[in-house]
C-alpha positions in Angstrom: -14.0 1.0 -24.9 -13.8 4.1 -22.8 -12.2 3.7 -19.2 -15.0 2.3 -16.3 -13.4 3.1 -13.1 -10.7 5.6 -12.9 -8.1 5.8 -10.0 -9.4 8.0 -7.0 -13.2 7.4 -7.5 -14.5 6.3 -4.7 -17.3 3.4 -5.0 -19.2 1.0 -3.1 -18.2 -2.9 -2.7 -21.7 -4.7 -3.3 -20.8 -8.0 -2.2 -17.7 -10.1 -0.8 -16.3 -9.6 3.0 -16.1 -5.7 2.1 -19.8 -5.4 1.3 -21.3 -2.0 1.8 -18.0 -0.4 2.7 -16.6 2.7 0.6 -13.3 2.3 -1.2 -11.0 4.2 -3.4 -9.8 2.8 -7.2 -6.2 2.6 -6.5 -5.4 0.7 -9.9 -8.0 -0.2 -12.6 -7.4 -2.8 -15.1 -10.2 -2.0 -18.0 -8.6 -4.8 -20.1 -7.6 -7.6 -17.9 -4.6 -9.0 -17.5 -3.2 -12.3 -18.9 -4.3 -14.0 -15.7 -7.1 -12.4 -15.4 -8.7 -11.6 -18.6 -11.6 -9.7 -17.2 -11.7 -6.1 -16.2 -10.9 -5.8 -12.5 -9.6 -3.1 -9.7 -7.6 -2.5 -7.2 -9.3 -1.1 -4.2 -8.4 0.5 -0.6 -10.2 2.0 2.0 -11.0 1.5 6.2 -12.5 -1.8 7.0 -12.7 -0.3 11.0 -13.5 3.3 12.0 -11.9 4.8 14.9 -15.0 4.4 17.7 -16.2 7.9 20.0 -14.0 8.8 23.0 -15.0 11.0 25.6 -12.2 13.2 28.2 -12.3 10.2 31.2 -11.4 7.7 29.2 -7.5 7.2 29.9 -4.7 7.7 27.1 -4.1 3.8 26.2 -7.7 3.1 25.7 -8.0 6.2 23.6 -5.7 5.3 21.5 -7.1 2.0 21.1 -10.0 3.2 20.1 -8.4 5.9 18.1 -7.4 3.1 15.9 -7.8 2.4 12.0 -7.9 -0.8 9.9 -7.5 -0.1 6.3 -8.4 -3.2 3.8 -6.7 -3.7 0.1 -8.8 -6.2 -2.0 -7.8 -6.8 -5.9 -7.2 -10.7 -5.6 -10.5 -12.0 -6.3 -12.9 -10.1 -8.3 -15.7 -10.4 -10.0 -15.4 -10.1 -13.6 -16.7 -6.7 -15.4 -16.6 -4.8 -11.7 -19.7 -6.3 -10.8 -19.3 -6.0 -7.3 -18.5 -2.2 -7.4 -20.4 0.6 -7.6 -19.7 4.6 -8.7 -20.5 7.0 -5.5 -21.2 10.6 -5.8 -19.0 11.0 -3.0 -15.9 13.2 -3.8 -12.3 11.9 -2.6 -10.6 14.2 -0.8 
């Protein structure tokens, strides 16, 4: 069987507390693992985006808005990478 998902594709988490957000394919696994016997992935990508600032907001609340929370999830997946999805977005 041919590989699914391939490292730096970027796809789209369907369901979990990710849902909806873009992620990259850090480390597939098309074969499973011996704990896992099920195809699965290793994901990353930003579970916060960094909000608008404007010039009269001072320095310490532009860098907290300037801020970014990235997210890792490849604990808990769904067997056969049901819960991701290919984008047509390119990864750069």
């Amino acid at each position: 069987m041919g590989k699914i998902m391939k490292t730096g594709k970027v796809v789209l988490l369907l369901s979990g507390r990710y849902a909806g957000r873009k992620a990259v394919v850090v480390k597939p696994s098309d074969e499973g693992t011996s704990d896992k016997p099920f195809s699965h992935a290793l994901v990353a990508g930003i579970d916060r985006y960094p909000r608008k600032v404007t010039k009269r907001m001072s320095k310490k609340k532009v860098q907290r808005r300037s801020a970014i929370k990235p997210f890792f999830e490849g604990g808990e997946l769904q067997p056969c990478y049901a819960h991701q999805v290919h984008c047509r977005d390119p990864f750069r």
